[in-house]
C-alpha positions as CSV (number, residue, x, y, z in Angstrom):
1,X,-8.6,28.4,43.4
2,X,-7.4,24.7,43.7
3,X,-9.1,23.8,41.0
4,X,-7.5,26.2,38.6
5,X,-3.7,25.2,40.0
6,X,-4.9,21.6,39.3
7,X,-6.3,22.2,36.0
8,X,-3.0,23.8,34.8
9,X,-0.6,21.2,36.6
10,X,-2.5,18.4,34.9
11,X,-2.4,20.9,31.4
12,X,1.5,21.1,31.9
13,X,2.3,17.6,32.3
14,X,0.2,17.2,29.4
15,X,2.0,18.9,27.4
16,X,5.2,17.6,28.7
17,X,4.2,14.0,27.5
18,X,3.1,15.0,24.2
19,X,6.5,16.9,24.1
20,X,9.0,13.8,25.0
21,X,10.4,12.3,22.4
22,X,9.5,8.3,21.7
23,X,11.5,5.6,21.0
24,X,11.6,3.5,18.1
25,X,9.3,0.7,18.2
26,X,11.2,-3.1,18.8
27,X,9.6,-6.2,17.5
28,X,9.7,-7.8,20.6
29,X,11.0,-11.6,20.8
30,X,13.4,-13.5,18.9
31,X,14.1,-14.0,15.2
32,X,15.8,-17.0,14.2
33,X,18.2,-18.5,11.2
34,X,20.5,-20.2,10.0
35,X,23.6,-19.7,8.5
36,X,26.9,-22.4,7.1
37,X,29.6,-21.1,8.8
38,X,33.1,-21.4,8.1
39,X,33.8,-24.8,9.2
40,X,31.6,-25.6,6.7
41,X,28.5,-26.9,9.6
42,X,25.2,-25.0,10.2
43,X,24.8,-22.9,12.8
44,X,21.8,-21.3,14.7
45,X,22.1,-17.8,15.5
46,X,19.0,-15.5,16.9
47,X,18.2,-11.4,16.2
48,X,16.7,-10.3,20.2
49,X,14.2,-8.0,20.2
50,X,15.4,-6.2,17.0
51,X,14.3,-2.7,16.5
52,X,11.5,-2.0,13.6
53,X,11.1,-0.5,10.2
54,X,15.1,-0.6,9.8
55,X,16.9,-3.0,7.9
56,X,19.0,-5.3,9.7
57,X,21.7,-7.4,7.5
58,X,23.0,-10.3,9.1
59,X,26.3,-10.3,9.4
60,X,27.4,-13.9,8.9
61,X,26.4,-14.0,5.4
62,X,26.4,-10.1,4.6
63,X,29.0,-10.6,2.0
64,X,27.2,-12.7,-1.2
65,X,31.0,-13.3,-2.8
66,X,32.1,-15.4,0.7
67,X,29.0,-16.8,2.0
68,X,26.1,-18.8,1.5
69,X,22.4,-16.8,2.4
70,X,20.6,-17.8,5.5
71,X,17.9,-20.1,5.3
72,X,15.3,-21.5,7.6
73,X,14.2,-18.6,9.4
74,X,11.8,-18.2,12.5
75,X,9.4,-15.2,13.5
76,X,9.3,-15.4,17.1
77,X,8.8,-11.6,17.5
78,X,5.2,-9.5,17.3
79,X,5.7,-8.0,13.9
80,X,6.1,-9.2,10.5
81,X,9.7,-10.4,9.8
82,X,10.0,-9.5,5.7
83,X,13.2,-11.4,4.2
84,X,15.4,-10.1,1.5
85,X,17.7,-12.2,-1.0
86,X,20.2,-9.3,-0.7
87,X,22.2,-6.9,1.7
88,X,20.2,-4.2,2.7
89,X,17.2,-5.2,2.2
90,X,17.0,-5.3,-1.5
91,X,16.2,-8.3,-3.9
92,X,13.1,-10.4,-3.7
93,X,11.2,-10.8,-0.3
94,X,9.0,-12.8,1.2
95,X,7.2,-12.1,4.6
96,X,6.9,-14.2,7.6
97,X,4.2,-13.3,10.0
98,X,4.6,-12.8,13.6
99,X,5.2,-15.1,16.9
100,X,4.5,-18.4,14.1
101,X,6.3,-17.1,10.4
102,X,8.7,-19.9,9.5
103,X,10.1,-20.8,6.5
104,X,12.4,-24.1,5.3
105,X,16.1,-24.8,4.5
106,X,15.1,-23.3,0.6
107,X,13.9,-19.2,1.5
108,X,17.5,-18.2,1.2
109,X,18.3,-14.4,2.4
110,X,20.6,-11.8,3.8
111,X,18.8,-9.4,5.0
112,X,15.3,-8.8,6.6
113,X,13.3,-5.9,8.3
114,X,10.4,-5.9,11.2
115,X,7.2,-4.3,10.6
116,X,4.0,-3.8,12.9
């Protein structure tokens, strides 16, 4: 008889795992750029742990009519960083590979999204 009540205890929480929802996978680590600021300098800002397969414009050079693209980026994170030329991750692309992608002052963009 306890073997039956185990059997079904370890079926219910079975199901209950299969049943809980999961949450969005993270590209785990830091991505890295930089941007000309206002003041006319470069600065070096970081994305932590930004969540994957959604597109994440950068806010410091989201608008192309006021701002210079980003440039000299750096994959620090476990999944492939893909850069965009535009907002929203539209335009050309080029993609950076994980924990060692790095590009130089010349890959411009404004956008970029994390893959696994």
């Amino acid at each position: 008889m306890r073997l039956r009540h185990a059997a079904g205890a370890a079926f219910g929480a079975l199901t209950l795992l299969l049943t809980i929802p999961t949450s969005a996978s993270a590209a785990v680590g830091e991505f890295q750029y930089t941007y000309v600021g206002l003041d006319g300098k470069p600065h070096i800002t970081f994305l932590l742990d930004p969540a994957g397969a959604e597109c994440h414009t950068l806010p410091e050079v989201a608008d192309p009519a006021a701002s210079e693209p980003a440039f000299s980026p750096r994959n620090r994170t476990t999944a492939t960083a893909t850069v965009f030329t535009e907002p929203d991750c539209e335009g050309d692309y080029f993609s950076l590979r994980p924990l060692t992608g790095r590009g130089s002052e010349r890959l411009k963009f404004r956008s970029v999204v994390f893959s696994n």
